[in-house]
Residue frames as qw, qx, qy, qz and C-alpha x, y, z in Angstrom:
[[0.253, -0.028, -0.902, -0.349, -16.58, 20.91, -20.09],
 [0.555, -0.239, -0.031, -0.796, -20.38, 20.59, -19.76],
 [0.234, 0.056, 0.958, -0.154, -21.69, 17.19, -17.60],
 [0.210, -0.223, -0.680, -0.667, -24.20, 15.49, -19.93],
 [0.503, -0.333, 0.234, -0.763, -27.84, 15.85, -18.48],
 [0.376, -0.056, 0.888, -0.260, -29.25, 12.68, -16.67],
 [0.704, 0.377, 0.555, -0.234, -31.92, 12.41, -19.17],
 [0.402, 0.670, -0.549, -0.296, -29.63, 12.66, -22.12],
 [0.749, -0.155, 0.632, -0.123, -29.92, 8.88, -22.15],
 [0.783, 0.566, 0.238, -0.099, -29.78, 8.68, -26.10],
 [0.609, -0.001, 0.379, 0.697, -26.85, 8.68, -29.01],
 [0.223, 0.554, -0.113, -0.794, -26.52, 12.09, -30.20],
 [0.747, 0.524, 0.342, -0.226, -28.10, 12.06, -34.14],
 [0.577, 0.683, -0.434, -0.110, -24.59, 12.24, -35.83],
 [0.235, -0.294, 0.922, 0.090, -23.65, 8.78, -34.20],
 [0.779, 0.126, -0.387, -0.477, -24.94, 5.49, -35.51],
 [0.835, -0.338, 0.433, 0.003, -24.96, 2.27, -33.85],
 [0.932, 0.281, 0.201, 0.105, -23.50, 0.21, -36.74],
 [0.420, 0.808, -0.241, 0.336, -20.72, 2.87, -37.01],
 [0.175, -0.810, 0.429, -0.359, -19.55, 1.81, -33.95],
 [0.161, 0.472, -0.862, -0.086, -18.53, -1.47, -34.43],
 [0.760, -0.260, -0.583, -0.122, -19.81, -5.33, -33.62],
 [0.523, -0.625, 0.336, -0.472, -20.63, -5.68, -30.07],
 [0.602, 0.241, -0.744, 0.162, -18.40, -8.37, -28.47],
 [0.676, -0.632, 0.265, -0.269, -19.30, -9.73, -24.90],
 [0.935, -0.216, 0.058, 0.275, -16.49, -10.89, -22.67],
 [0.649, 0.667, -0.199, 0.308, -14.24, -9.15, -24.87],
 [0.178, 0.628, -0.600, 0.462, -11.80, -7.94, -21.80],
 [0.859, -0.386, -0.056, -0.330, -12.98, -11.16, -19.65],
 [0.903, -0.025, -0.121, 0.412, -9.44, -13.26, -19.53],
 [0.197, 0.662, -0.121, 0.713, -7.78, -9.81, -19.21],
 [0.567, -0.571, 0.058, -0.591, -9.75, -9.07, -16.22],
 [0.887, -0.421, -0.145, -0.120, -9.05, -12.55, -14.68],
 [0.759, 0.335, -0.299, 0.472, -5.36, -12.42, -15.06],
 [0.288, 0.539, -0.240, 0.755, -5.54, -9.47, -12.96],
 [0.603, -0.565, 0.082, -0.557, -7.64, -10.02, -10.29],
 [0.376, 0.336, -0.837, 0.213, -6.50, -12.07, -7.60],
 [0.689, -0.316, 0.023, -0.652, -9.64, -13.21, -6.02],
 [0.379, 0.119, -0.892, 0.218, -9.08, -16.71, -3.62],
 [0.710, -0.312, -0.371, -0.511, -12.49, -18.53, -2.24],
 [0.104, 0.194, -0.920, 0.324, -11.83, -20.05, 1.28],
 [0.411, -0.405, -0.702, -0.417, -14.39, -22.60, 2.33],
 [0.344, -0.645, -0.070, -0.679, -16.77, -21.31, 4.55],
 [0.686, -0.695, -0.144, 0.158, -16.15, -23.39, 8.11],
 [0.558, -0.538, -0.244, 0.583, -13.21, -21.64, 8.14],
 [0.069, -0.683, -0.180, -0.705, -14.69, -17.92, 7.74],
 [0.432, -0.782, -0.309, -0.327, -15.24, -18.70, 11.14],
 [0.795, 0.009, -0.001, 0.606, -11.50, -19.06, 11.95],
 [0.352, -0.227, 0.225, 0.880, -10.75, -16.22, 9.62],
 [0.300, 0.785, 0.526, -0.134, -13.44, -13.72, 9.43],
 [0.237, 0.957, -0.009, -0.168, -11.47, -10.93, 7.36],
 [0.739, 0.416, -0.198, 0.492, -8.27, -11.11, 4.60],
 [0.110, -0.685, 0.609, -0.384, -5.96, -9.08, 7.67],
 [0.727, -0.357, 0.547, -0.212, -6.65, -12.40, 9.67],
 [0.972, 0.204, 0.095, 0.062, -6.12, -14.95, 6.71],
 [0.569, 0.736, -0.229, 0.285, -3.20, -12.89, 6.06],
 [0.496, -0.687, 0.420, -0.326, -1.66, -12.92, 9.21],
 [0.794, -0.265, 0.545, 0.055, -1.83, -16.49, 9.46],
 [0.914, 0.392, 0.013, 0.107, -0.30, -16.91, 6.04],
 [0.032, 0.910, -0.234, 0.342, 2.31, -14.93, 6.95],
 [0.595, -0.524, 0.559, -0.243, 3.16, -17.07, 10.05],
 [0.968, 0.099, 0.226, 0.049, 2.81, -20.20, 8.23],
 [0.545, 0.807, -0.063, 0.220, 5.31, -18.75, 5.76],
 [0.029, 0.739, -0.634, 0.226, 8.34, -17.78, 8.28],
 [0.801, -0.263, 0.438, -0.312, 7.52, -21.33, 9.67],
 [0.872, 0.425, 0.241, -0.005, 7.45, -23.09, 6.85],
 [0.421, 0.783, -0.391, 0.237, 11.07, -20.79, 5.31],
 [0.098, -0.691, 0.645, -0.312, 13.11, -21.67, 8.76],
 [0.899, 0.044, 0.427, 0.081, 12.17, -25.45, 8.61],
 [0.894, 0.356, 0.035, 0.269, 13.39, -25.89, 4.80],
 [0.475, -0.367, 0.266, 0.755, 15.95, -23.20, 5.36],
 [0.466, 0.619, 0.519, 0.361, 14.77, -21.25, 2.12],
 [0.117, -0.476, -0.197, 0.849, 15.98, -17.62, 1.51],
 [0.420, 0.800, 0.370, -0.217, 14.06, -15.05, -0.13],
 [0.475, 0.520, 0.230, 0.672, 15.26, -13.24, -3.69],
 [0.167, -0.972, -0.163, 0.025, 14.93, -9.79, -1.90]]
C-alpha cells in the first residue's frame, strides 16, 4: 500500500463533499467524556502532590485507612 504524498492535501476528483454526509461537531463528545477519566486537583495542593504516582499513593493509604476503620471488605 502506497503512503499518500504530503502535498496530496486535496479530495481525489471522484469524491464529493456533499456525498459524504452533513458535518456534525461534537458528534463523539459525550462518548469521549464517559471514557476519559480526567480529575482536576486544586492547585495548592500540586505542591503536596506533584505527579498522579504521588496522588495515588496517598489515595491508596487513605483507602486501607478508611476500609479498617468501617471494617468494609472488598468484592474481589
Amino acid at each position: 500500500m502506497k503512503k499518500a504524498k504530503s502535498d496530496d492535501v486535496e479530495m481525489r476528483a471522484e469524491y464529493r463533499r456533499e456525498d459524504l454526509g452533513p458535518l456534525v461537531r461534537r458528534k463523539y463528545a459525550a462518548r469521549y467524556a464517559k471514557s476519559t477519566n480526567v480529575v482536576v486537583i486544586d492547585p495548592r495542593l500540586t505542591q503536596v502532590f506533584p505527579n498522579s504516582e504521588a496522588v495515588n499513593d496517598a489515595l491508596r493509604s487513605l483507602l486501607t485507612v478508611a476500609t479498617a476503620a468501617t471494617g468494609i471488605t472488598s468484592r474481589v
